[in-house]
N, C-alpha and C positions, 0 to 999 in steps of 0.2 A: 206866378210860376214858381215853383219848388226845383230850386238847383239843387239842391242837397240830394245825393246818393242816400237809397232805399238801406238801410242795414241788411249786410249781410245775415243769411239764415246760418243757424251753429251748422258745424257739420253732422253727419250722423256717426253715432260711438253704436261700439256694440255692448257696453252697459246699460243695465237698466236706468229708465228714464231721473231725470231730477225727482227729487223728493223721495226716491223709492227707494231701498234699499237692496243687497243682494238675497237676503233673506225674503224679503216679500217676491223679487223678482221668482227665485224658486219653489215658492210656497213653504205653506207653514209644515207639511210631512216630510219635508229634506230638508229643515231646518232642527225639526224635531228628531231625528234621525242622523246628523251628521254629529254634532257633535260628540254623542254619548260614542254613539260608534269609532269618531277615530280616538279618542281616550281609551276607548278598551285593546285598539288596535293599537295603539302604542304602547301600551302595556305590554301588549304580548309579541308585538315585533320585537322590542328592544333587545331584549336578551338574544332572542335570537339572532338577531345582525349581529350583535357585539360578541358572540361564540362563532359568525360565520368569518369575521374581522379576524378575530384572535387566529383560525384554525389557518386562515390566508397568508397573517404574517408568519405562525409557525410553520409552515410547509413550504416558503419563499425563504425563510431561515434555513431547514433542514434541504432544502434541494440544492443552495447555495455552499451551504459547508458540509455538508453528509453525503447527500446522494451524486450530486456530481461527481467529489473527488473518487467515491466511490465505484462510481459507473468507469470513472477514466483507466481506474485501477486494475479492473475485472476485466476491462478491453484490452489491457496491457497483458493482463496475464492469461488472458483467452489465448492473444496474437502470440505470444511468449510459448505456451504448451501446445495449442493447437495448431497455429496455422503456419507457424513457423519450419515444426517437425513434419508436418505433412506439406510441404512445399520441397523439404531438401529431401521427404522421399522418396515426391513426384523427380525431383528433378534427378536425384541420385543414385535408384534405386528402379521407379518402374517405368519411367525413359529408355536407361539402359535395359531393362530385362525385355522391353517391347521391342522397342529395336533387335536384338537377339533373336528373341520368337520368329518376329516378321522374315529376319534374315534368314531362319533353320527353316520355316513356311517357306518361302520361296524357295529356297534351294531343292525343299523335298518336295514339293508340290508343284510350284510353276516350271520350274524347269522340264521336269521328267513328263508333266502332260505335255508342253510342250514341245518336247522332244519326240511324243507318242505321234500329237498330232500331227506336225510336220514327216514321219518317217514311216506311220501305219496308217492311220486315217486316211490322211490324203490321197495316199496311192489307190486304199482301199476304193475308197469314194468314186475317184478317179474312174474305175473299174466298172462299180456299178451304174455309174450314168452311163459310160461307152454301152453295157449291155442295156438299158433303160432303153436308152435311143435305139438300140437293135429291135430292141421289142415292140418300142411306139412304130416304128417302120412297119414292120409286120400287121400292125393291129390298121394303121390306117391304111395299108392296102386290103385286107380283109374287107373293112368298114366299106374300101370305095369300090371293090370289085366284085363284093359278096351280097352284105346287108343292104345297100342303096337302092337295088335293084330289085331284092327281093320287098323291101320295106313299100316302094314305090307302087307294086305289084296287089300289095294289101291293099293299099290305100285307095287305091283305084275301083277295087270292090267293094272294101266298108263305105265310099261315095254314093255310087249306085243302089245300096242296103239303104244308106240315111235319105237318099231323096223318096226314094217309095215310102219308106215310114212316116218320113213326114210329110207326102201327101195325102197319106189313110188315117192320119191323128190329126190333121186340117180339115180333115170332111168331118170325123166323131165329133170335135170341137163345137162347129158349126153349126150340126144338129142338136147337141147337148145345149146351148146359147139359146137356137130358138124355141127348145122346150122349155127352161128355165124361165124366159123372158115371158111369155105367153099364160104359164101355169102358176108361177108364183113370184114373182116384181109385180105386175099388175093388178093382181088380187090385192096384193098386200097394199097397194098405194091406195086404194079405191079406200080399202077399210079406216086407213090412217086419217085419211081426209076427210071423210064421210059420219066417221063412227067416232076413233082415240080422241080426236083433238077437238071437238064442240063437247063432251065429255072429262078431258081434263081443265081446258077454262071454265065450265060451271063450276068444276070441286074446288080450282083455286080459288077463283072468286069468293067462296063461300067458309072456307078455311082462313081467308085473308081478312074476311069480315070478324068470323070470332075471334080471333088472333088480338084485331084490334080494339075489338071489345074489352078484351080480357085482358090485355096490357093499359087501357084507360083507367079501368080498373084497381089494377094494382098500382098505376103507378097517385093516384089521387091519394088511394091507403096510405102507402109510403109516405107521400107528401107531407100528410094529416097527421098523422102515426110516430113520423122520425124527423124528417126534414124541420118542419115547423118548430117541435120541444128541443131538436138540438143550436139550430138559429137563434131559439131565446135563450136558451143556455149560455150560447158563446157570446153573447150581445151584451147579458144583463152581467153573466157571474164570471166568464173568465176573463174577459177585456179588463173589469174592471181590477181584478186578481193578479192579473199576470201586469197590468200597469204598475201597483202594488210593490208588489215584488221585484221589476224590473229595479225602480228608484231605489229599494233598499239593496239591490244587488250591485248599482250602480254606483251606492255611496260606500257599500263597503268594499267595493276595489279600488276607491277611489282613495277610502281611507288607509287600507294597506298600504296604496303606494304612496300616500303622505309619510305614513309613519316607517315607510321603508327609508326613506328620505330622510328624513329626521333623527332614526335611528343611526345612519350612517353617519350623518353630522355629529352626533353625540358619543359612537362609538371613534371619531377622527378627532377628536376633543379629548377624550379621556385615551386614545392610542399614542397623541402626541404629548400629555402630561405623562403616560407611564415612560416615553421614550427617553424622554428628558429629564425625568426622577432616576433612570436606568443609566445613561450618560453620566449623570453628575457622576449618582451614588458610585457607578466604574472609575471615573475621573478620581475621585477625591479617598476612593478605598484604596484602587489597586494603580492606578496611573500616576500619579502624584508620589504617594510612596518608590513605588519600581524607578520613576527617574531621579526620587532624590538620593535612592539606595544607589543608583549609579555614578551620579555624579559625584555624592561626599564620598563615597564607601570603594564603589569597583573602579574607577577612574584610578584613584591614588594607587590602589594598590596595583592595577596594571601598569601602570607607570613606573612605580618598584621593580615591579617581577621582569618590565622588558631593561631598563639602566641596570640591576643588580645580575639580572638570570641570562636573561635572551641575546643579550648583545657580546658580553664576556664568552657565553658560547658559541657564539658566532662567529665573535676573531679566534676562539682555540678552534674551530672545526674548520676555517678558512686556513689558518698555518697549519694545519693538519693536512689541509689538502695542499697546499702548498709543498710539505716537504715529501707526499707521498708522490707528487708528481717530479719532484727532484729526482727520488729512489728510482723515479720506475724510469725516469730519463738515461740518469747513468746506468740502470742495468740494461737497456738497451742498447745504448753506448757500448758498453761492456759484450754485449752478446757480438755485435757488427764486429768490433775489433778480432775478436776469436774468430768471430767465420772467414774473415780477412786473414790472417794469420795461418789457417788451416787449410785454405784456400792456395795459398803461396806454399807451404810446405807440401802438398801433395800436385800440386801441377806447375807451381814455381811462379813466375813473372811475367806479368802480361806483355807480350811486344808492342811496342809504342813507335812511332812515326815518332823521327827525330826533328826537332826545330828549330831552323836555323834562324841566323840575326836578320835574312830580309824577308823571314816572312812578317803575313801582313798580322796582326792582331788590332785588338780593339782600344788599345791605348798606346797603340806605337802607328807610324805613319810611313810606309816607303815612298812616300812621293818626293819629290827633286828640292822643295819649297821646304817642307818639314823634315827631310833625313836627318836623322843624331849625327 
């Protein structure tokens, strides 16, 4: 007896088998055909991705510092000239002049129809329905005492008129039915049965036979003719044509998109060395210089200009403001006293409530415990 477990079978891949290659799996016309193909297509993608690369980063460049700041700025001054001026003319200008209108509209217009209505119309109106109703009174006693009567009167005649008539157009009727029926429906059915209808099934029959003759006919022609040379046509020469061409169609979209691929790799290769050549060469031209022009060079000397310039001006424009608030203290000072002064010389001395030693204040005390 065999204990030993049966070897697993490999799993299935979707490669072609051992020993084969991908080249044979595809055959040798996509073999001969793929390569030269995506060489020429990288050829001629290249350039093209790397001018489509270039135009991407200059327009993410130029939207980021041109056309943005630009657009913000034209919004500003759109809102600034446009919408602004015509907001405070809405609000300042044709607000006020509608309202106006509306108000000089009503007064000449609502009112005074108003006024018509309520004091002329209505009376008028008034008037004419009181007479309307006079009238309709009138009309429906006429109607019930006059016409009903006499209407009712007709009718009773035009009755007796229509029954006789149409018992003398029920007999013509009658007699005209059984001469119809007898003279010509019965002739005519005898001939139809008889004669039309074993006469039109011979002719279709016999129309239905060469019909089908004549379409056997043509259609074997046909068959022979077109059907058969175009079935070999499409079997032998375009099957094998359009497979043809499929496979070269197939490898060369297959190669574009390699080489789109590839192209972008290479154009992200040489985007990030010119980035980096562009950084430095910024760095080390104008970055470097500009901060050390700051630090040896604008440093000291702002340092200078604020100890020697900035500060000495600042304590003289501080006692400056200082003594100008002195000036303007005592001339205030000065103005009060004089209006005090002018004050007393034209209406004298204020009367004052006299104050005695017990009254109370805030720093003396009458009570029994505290009294001085």
């Amino acid at each position: 007896m065999d204990l030993d477990k049966p070897p697993a079978p490999p799993p299935h891949s979707a490669g072609p088998p051992a020993g084969q290659s991908v080249g044979q799996a595809d055959g040798c016309l996509v073999v001969a055909i793929r390569l030269p193909v995506r060489i020429v297509a990288l050829v001629l993608v290249l350039p093209v991705r790397m001018a489509w690369d270039a135009l991407v980063a200059v327009g993410r460049f130029l939207t980021g510092t041109v056309l943005t700041p630009l657009g913000r700025a034209l919004l500003w001054a759109a809102r600034a000239v446009l919408v602004r001026p015509l907001v405070a003319l809405w609000r300042h200008v044709v607000v006020p002049l509608a309202k106006a209108l509306g108000w000089l509209g009503y007064m000449l217009t609502v009112v005074p129809l108003g006024r018509l209505y309520r004091y002329v119309l209505t009376p008028a109106g008034h008037g004419v329905a009181w007479l309307a109703r006079r009238v309709g009174a009138g009309l429906r006693w006429l109607y019930a005492r006059v016409l009903t009567p006499a209407g009712r009167g007709v009718a009773w005649l035009l009755r007796g008129a229509g029954l006789l008539l149409a018992a003398v157009g029920l007999g013509l009727y009658t007699v005209c039915a059984w001469l119809a029926r007898y003279l010509v429906v019965v002739p005519a059915r005898w001939l139809y049965t008889w004669v039309l209808a074993p006469a039109g099934r011979a002719l279709a029959w016999f129309v239905g036979a060469v019909i089908t003759g004549i379409g056997a006919v043509l259609y074997w022609t046909a068959r022979v003719l077109l059907v058969l040379p175009a079935l070999a046509l499409y079997r032998w020469v375009l099957v094998p044509v359009g497979r043809v061409v499929a496979v070269v169609a197939r490898e060369v979209g297959a190669a574009l998109g390699h080489a789109w691929r590839v192209a972008g790799r290479i154009a992200l290769v040489v985007g990030r060395f010119l980035g980096t050549l562009f950084r430095w060469t910024f760095r080390w031209f104008l970055v470097e210089p500009s901060r050390w022009v700051y630090r040896t060079v604008l440093t000291p000397v702002g340092h200078f200009v604020r100890d020697a310039v900035l500060r000495p001006a600042a304590e003289v424009a501080r006692a400056v403001g200082r003594s100008v608030r002195q000036v303007l203290a005592a001339a205030r000072e000065t103005v009060r006293q004089t209006r005090a002064d002018i004050r007393r010389a034209l209406f004298g001395e204020a009367r004052r409530e006299p104050v005695g030693r017990g009254t109370r204040t805030l720093d003396r005390s009458t009570t029994a415990l505290t009294k001085d």
